[in-house]
C-alpha positions in Angstrom: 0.0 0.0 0.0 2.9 2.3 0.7 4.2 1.7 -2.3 1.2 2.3 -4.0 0.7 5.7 -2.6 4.7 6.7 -2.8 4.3 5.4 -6.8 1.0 7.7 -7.1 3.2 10.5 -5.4 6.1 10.8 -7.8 3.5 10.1 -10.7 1.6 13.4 -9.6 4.9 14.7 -8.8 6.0 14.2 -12.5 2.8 15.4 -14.0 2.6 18.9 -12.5 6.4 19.6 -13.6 5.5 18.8 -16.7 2.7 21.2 -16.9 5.0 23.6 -15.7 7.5 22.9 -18.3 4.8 22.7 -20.9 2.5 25.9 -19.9 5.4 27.9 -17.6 3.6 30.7 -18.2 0.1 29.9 -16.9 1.4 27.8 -14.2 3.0 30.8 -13.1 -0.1 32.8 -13.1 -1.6 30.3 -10.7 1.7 30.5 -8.3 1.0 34.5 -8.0 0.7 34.4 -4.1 2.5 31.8 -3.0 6.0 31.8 -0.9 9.1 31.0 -2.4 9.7 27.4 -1.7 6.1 26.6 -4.2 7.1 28.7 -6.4 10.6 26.6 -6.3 8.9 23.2 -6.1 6.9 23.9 -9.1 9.0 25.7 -11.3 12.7 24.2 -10.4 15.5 26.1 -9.4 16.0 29.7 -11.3 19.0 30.4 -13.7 19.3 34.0 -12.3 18.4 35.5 -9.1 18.5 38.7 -7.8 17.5 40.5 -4.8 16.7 44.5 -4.8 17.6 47.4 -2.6 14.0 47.7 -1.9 13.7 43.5 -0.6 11.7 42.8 -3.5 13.5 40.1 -5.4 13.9 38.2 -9.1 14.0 35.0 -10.5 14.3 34.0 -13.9 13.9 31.3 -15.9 16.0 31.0 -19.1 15.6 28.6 -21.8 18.2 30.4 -23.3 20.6 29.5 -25.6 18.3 27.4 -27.8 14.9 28.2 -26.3 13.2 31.6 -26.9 12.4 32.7 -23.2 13.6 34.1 -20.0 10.5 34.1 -17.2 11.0 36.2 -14.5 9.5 35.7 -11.2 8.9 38.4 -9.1 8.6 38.4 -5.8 7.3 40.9 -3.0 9.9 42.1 0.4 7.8 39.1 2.1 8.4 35.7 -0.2 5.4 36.4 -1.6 5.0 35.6 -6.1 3.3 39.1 -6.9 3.9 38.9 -11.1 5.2 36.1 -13.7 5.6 36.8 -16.9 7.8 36.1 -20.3 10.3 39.0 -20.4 11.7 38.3 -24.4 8.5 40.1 -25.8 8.6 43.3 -27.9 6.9 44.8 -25.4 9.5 44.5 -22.6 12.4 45.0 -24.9 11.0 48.2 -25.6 11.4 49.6 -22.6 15.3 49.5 -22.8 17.0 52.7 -22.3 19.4 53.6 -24.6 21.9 55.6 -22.8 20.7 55.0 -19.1 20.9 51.3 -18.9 23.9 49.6 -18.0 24.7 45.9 -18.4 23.0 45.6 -14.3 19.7 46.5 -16.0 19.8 44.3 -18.9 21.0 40.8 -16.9 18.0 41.9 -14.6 15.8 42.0 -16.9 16.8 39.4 -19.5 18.8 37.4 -17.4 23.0 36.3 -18.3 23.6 35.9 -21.5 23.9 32.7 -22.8 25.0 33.2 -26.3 28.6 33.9 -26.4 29.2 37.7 -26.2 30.7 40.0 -29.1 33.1 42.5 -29.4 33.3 45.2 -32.3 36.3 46.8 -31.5 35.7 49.4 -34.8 32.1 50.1 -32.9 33.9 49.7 -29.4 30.9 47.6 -28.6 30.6 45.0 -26.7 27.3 42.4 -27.9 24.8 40.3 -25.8 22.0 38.8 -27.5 19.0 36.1 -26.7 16.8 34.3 -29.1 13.5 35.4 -29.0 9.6 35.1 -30.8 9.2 38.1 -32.9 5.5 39.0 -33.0 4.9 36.4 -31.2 6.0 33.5 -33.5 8.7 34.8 -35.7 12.2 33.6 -34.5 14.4 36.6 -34.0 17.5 37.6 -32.4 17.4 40.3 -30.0 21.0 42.0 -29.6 22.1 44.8 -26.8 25.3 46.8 -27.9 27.1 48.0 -24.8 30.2 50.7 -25.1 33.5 50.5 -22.7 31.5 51.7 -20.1 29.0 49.1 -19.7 26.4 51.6 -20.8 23.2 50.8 -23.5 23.9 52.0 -26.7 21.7 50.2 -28.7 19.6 47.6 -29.5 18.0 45.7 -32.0 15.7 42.8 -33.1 17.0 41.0 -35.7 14.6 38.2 -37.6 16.5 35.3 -38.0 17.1 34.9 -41.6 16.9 31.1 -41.6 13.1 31.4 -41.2 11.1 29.0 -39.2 8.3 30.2 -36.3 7.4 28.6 -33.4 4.0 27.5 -35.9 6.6 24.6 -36.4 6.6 26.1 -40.1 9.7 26.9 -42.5 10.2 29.7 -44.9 
């Protein structure tokens, strides 16, 4: 009977992380509110952590280099999940600030790198760039060009000229 009930266990176990792997977005969603250690249970341990002046704190999620997302967890000064959501989107890459940001602001919002870094020592720039969706489906390549000083001088979103979406379909 024990074993019958330890079996069940990891089978449930094993089904609800792969809902989260499938659907990490909307399994997020319904951790909004819980501590730290469900969040962690559910969703694995984070590829990037990090923890704010305020005590408010961030984890994300990459699937970088081959995937297309970085998830970021935030949490409230208590433990507490107050937002999840995808962070390679148009919309959040738009809020860069060209001339303001510095490398802090970019790993905190996108996470480390995972693509080996560039340098373009005729630009004196210094490259980071994740894979994202484009629109939504279109796969794309969005670049941050830093100068010497570790300050955002650019950035851009390149569609990958391969083709393909995430439709499953080819150009």
């Amino acid at each position: 009977m024990r074993i019958r009930l330890a079996t069940l266990a990891c089978m449930a176990a094993l089904a609800l992380s792969a809902c989260a792997s499938l659907q990490p977005e909307q399994t997020g969603q319904r951790l909004i509110g819980s501590d730290q250690g469900a969040v962690r249970g559910t969703l694995g341990e984070p590829t990037d952590t990090f923890r704010f002046p305020n005590g408010t704190s961030r984890w994300l999620y990459s699937g970088q280099p081959l995937g297309h997302t970085v998830y970021a967890a935030d949490f409230d000064a208590t433990g507490k999940l107050v937002s999840y959501r995808q962070m390679l989107t148009e919309a959040e890459i738009y809020q860069a600030q060209v001339g303001v940001w510095t490398k802090q602001e970019v790993l905190e919002r996108f996470g480390k790198p995972r693509e080996p870094t560039q340098y373009y020592p005729l630009m004196k720039r210094e490259a980071w760039t994740y894979r994202m969706y484009k629109d939504g489906y279109q796969t794309a390549h969005f670049s941050c060009y830093f100068d010497d000083n570790g300050v955002l001088q650019q950035s851009m979103i390149i569609v990958d000229p391969l083709g393909g979406d995430r439709r499953g379909r080819s150009r």
